[in-house]
C-alpha positions in Angstrom: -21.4 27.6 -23.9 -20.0 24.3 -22.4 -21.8 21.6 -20.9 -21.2 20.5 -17.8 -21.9 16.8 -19.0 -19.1 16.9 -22.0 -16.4 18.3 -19.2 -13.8 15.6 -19.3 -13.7 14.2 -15.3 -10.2 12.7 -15.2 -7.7 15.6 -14.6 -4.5 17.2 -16.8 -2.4 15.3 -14.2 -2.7 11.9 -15.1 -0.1 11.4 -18.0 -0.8 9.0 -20.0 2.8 7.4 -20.8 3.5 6.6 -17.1 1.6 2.5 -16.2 0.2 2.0 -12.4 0.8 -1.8 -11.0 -2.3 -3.9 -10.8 -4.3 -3.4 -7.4 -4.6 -6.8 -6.8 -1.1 -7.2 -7.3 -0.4 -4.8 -4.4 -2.2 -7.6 -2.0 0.7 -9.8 -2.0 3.1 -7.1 -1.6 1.6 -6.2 1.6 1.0 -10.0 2.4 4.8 -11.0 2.2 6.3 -7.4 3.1 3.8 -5.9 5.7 3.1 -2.4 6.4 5.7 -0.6 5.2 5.9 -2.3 1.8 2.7 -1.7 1.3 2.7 1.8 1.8 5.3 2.3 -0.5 3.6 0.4 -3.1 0.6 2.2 -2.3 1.6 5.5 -2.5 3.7 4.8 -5.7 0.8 3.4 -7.4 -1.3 6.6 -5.9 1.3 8.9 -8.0 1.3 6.8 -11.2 -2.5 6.9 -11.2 -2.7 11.0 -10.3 -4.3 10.6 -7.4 -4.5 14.2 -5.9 -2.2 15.1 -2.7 -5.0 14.8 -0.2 -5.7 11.2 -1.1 -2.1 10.7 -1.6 -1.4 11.9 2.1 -4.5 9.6 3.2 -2.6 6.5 2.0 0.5 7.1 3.9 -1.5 8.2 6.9 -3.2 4.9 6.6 0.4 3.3 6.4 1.4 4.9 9.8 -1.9 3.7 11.2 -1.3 0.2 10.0 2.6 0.5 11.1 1.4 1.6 15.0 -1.1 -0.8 15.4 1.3 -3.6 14.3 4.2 -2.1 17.0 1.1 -1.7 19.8 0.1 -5.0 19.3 3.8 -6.3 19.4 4.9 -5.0 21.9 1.7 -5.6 24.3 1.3 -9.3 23.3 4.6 -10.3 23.1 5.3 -12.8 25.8 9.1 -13.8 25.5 8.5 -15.5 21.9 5.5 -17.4 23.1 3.0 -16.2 20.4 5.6 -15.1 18.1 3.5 -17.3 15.2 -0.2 -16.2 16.0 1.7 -12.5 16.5 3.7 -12.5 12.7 -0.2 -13.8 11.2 -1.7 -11.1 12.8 1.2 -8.4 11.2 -0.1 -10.0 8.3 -4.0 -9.4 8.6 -2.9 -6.3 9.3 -0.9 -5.2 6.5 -3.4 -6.9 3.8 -6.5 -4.6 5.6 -4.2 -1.7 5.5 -3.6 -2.5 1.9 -7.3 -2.8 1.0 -8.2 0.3 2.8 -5.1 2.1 0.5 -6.7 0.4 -2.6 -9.9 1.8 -2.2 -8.5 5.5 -2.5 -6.4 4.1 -5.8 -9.3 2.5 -7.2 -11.4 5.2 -9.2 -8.2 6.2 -10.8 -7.3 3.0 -11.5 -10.9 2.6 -13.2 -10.1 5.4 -15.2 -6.4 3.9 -16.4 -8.5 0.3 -17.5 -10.7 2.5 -19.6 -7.5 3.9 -21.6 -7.1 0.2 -22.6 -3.5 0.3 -21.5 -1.4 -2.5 -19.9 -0.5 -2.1 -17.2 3.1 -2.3 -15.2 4.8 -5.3 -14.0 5.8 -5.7 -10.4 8.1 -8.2 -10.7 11.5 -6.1 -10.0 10.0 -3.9 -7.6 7.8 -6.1 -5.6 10.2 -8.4 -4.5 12.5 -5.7 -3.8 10.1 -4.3 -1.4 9.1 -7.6 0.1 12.5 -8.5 1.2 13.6 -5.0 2.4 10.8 -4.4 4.1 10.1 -7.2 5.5 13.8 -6.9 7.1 13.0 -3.4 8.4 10.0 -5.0 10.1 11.5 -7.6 11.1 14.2 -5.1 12.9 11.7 -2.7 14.6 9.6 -4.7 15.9 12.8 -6.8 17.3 14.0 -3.1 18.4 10.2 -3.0 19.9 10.4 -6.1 21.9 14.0 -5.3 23.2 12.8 -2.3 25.1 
């Protein structure tokens, strides 16, 4: 008979050579690239970690949340470039409470992965990368926003 308390509670589809980025980490993607980065960043991480497809589809929802808020709020509050600054801080809040929200659904897995006693991944090659493309494509839809 097998006891309920001895089942193992992480699943078969974590595999255990594959290394998540930090969550933390993921912050400062989102700060520097905004919504977009960090909704690929996210929903990498969420595959790394094994999160399941429901959660995984959560994250990217949350993304395209994030991404039409940020538009909605561009294109209502933009005044010909007079509150372009307080306008590009607010992207930001934005992005880095989009990111948090993602980083809850990440973080029991990622509890799970510090309990292996693994490193973990380094961003350095792929963050940036995001930051600057991202950031661009942002950059080019919301101008795209504002034109019409």
């Amino acid at each position: 008979m097998s006891d309920e308390l001895l089942r193992p509670t992480i699943a078969d589809r974590v595999d255990p050579t594959v290394r998540p980025w930090r969550l933390n980490s993921q912050a400062y993607v989102a700060f520097f690239g905004g919504v977009i980065a960090a909704t690929i960043i996210a929903s990498l991480n969420a595959r790394r970690l094994g999160l399941d497809r429901g959660k995984r589809w959560l994250i990217v929802a949350a993304g395209v949340v994030g991404l039409a808020a940020v538009i909605a709020l561009y294109a209502l509050l933009n005044d010909d470039g007079e509150r372009t600054q307080s306008l590009r801080i607010v992207v930001r809040v934005i992005a880095v409470l989009c990111i948090l929200v993602q980083m809850r659904w990440q973080r029991p897995m990622d509890r799970a992965f510090q309990l292996r006693g693994t490193d973990y991944h380094s961003m350095w090659v792929l963050g940036p990368i995001l930051v600057v493309v991202c950031a661009i494509v942002e950059a080019l839809l919301l101008a795209l926003v504002v034109m019409l």
